[in-house]
N, C-alpha and C positions, 0 to 999 in steps of 0.2 A: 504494500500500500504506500501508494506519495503522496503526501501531501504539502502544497507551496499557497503560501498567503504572501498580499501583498504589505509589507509592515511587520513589525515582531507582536508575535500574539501571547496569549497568557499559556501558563503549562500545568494547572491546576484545574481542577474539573469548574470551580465559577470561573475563570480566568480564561479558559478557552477562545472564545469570541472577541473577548477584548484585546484590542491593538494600542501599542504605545502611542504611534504617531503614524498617518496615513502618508504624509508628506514626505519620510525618512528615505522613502525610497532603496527600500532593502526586502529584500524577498526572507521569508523565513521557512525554513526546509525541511521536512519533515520525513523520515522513513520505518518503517514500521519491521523489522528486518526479521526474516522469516529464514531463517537458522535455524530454529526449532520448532516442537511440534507446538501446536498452538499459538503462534505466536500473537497473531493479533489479540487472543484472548491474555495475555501477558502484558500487551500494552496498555490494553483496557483496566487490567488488576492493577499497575504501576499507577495508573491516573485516579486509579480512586483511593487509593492506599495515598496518595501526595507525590509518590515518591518519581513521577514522570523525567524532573530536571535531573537524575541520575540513572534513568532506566539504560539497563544493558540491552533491551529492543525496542529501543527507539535510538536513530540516529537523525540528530538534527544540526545545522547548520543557517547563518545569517549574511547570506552574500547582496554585497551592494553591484552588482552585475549579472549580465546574462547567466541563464542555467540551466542546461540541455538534460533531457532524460531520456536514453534511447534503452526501450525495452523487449523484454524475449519477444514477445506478439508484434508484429506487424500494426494491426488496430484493435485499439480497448475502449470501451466505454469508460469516460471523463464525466464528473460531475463538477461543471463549472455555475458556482455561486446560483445551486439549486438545480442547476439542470442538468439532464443526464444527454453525452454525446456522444456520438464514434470518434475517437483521435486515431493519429496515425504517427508511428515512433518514426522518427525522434521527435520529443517534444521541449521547445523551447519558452523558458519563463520568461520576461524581461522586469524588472523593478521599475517602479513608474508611478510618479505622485497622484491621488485620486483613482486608481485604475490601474487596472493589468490586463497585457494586451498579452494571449498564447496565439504563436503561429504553429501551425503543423501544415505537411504538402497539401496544400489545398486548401486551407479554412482558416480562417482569419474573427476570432472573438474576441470582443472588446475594443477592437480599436479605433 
């Protein structure tokens, strides 16, 4: 599982949704790292437990630049800010005040 917001967001279960600053212009990175068995269910118990900002499955990261994801599949359904879409790897983030623009071959959201 990825997940990329635009802004540093909260890492406690009230704190989720909430972004420091829209403007900052940093992407905040998220991966849910499926090394083990269960894993997303691992990342769910670290967030309810608090213990997220140290979980050993989840791998997160806050770049103020482009950030490409190219995955095993070809095309996955994306849930962009509620809607569900077909993408096409590789997928490119860019950070960008008020907005985030994803380009993949052929599809153009948000911009």
């Amino acid at each position: 599982m990825l997940w990329v917001g635009n802004g540093r967001f909260g890492l406690t279960a009230n704190e989720l949704a909430d972004r420091s600053d829209v403007t900052e212009r940093v992407l905040d990175v998220r991966i849910a790292l499926a090394h083990r068995r269960l894993a997303r269910s691992r990342v769910v118990w670290d967030l309810l437990r608090g213990r997220l900002r140290r979980s050993e499955h989840l791998a997160r990261f806050v770049a103020d630049h482009p950030v490409s994801a190219r995955l095993r599949a070809i095309t996955v359904s994306a849930a962009l800010d509620a809607e569900v879409i077909t993408v096409t790897s590789p997928l490119v983030f860019t950070p960008a005040s008020r907005q985030i623009c994803v380009r993949t071959p052929g599809v153009l959201v948000g911009g």
